[in-house]
C-alpha positions in Angstrom: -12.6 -9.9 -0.3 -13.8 -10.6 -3.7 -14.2 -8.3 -6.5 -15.6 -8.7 -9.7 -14.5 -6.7 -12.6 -16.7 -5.6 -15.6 -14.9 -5.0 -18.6 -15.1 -5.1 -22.9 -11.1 -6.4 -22.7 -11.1 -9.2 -20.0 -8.0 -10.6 -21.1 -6.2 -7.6 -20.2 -6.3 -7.7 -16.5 -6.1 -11.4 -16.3 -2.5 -11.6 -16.7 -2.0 -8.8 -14.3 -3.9 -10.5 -11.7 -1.8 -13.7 -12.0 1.5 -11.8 -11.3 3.5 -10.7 -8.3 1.7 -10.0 -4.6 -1.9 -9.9 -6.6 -1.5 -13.7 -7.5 0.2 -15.1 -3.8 -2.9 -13.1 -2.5 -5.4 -15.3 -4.5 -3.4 -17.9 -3.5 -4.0 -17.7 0.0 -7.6 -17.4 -0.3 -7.3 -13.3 0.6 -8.6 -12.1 -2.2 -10.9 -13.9 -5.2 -10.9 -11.5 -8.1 -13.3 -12.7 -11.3 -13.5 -10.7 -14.8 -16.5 -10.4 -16.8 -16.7 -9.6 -20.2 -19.8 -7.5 -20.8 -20.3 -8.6 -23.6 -21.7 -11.8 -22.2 -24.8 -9.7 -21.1 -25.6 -8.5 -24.3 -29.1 -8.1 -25.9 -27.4 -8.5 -29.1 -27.7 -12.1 -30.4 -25.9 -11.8 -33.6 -23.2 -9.4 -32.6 -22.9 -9.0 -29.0 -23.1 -5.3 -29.0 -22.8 -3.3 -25.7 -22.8 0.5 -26.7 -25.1 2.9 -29.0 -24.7 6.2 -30.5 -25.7 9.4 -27.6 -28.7 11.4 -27.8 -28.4 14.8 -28.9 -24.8 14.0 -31.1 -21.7 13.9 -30.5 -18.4 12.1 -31.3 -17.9 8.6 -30.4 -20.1 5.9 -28.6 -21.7 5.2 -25.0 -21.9 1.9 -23.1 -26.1 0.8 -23.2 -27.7 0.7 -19.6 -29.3 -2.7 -19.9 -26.2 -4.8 -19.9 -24.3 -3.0 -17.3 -27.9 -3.2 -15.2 -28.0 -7.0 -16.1 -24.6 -7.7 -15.2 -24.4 -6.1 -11.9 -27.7 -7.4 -10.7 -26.6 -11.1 -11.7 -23.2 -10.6 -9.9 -24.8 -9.0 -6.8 -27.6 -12.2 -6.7 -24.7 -14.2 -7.2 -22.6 -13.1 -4.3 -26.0 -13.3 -2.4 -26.1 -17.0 -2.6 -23.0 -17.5 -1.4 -23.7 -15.0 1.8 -26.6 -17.1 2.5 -25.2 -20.5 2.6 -23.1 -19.2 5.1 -25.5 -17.1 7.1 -24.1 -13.3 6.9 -25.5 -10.2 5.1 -24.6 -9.9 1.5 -23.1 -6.7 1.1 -22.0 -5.5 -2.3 -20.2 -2.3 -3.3 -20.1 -0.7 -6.9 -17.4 1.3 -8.1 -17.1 3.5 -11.8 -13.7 3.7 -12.7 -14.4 7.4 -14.6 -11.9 10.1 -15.2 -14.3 12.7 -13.3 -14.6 10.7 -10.1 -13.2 11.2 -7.1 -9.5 10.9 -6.9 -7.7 7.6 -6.2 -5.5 8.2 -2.3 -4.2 5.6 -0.1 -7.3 6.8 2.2 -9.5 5.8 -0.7 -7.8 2.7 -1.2 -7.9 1.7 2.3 -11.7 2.4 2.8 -12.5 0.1 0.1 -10.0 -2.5 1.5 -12.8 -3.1 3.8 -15.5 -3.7 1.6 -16.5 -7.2 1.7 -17.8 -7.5 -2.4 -16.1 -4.7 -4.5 -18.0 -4.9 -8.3 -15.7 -2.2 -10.3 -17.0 -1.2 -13.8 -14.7 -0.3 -16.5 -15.9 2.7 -18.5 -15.1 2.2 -22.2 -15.6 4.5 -25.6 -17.3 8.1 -24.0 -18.5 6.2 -21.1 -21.5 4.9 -19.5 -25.5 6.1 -19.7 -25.9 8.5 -16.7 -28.8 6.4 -15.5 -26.1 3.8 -14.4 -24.1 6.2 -12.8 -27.0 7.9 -10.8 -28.7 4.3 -9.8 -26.4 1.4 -9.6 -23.0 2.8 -9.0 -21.7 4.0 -5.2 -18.5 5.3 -5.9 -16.7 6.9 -9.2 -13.5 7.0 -8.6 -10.5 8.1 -11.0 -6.4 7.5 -10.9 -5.7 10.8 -12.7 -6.3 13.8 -14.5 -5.7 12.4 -17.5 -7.8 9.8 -20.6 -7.1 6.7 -21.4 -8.6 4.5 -24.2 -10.5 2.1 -21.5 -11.6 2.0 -17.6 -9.6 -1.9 -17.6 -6.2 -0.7 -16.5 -7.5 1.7 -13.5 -9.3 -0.9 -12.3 -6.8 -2.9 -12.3 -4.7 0.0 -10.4 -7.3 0.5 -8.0 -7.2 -3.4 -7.4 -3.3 -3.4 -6.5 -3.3 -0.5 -4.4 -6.0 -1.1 -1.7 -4.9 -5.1 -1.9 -2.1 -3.6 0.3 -4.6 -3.1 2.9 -5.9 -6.6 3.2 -4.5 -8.1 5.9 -2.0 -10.9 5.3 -1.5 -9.6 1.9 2.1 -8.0 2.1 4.9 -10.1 2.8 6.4 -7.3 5.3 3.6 -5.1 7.4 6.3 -2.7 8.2 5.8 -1.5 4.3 2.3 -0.3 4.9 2.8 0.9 8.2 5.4 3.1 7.3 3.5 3.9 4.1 4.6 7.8 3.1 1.3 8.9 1.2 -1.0 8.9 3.5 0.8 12.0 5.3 1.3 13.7 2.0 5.2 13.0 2.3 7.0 11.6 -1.3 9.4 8.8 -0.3 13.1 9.4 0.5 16.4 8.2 -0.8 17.3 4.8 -0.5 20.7 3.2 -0.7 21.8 -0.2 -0.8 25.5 -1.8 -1.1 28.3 -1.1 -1.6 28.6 1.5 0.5 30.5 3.7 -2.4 29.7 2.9 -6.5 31.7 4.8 -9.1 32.9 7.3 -6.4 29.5 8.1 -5.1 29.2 7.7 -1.7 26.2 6.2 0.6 25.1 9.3 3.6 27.2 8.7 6.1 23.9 8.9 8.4 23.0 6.1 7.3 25.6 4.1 8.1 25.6 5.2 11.6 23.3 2.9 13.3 21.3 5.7 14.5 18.1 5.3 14.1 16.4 8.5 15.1 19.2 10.1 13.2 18.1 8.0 10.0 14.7 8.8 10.6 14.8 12.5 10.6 17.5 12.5 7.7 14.7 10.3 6.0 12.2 12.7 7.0 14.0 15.9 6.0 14.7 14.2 2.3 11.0 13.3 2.0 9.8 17.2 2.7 12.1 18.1 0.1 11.0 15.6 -2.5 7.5 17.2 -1.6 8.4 20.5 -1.7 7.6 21.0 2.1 9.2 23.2 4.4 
């Protein structure tokens, strides 16, 4: 998979890409992820400016449409080439990291796992023009119902969690297939040694060796985390 990220801070997520499971999974060849400062599209000579003041009022500032347009069209073309040398449809998908999009789930994550070109737009300042977001973007999607300052670090959220998806990418597949978010379920307390700390003791369950005992302790404690019956 390869992504390209659009954003007014790339130095941010650049160290977070080179960290941890993200950076083996470059490594590997599983996942190329470029960042873009939009800047570099700018119709501003002199000082590079990307954003203008909204029609109608109103606090703050609003990212222009002609260099989010320019830079998406140039990274599209650009992963075109590349499907063309090597003889396969070119298939690009644009996502708006916005706090009014659709929620961030491991279902989302795991749909977009299988995109094959993932361009994700950071939304800076009050946002983006709307004609971007009605003409160019295919997904909004958000990581909460709350504001930060910039689109960068939810992109780069979005980026870790559906990596987890891409084949090859975790060290142990038994993680993801016994993933607890999909079915709604918070994870359950885990112990490790020694067996007893301070006088607190480890469940006796789990010490056992019985596994379909473990599981449904480890099921039970999960519900409750959730506030399930």
């Amino acid at each position: 998979m390869r992504i390209d990220l659009i954003t007014l801070f790339p130095e941010m997520p650049r160290g977070f890409f080179m960290e941890s499971m993200l950076m083996q999974a470059q490594k590997k060849g599983l996942l190329e992820i470029r960042v873009h400062d939009l800047r570099k599209w700018s119709n501003d000579p002199k000082h590079h400016a990307v954003d203008d003041r909204p029609f109608g009022g109103g606090p703050g500032m609003l990212l222009k449409p002609e260099p989010i347009f320019d830079a998406i069209e140039e990274l599209k073309a650009d992963y075109k080439k590349l499907c063309d040398k090597e003889g396969h449809e070119a298939r690009s998908y644009v996502v708006y990291l916005a706090p009014d999009g659709e929620m961030l789930s491991a279902k989302v994550a795991q749909r977009l796992s299988k995109k094959e070109h993932l361009i994700l737009l950071s939304g800076h300042y009050e946002g983006i023009d709307e004609r971007v977001r009605q003409t160019v973007v295919d997904q909004e999607v958000s990581i909460g119902d709350y504001i930060l300052t910039n689109g960068t670090l939810p992109a780069c959220v979005l980026v870790d969690v559906l990596s987890r998806f891409i084949p090859g990418v975790l060290g142990n597949e038994e993680s993801l297939t016994k993933e607890r978010f999909p079915d709604s379920l918070f994870s359950f307390p885990q112990y490790t040694r020694p067996a007893e700390y301070k006088g607190m003791k480890v469940p006796e369950v789990l010490l056992g060796g019985n596994h379909a005992e473990i599981e449904a302790w480890r099921r039970a404690k999960a519900a409750e985390r959730s506030h399930k019956p």
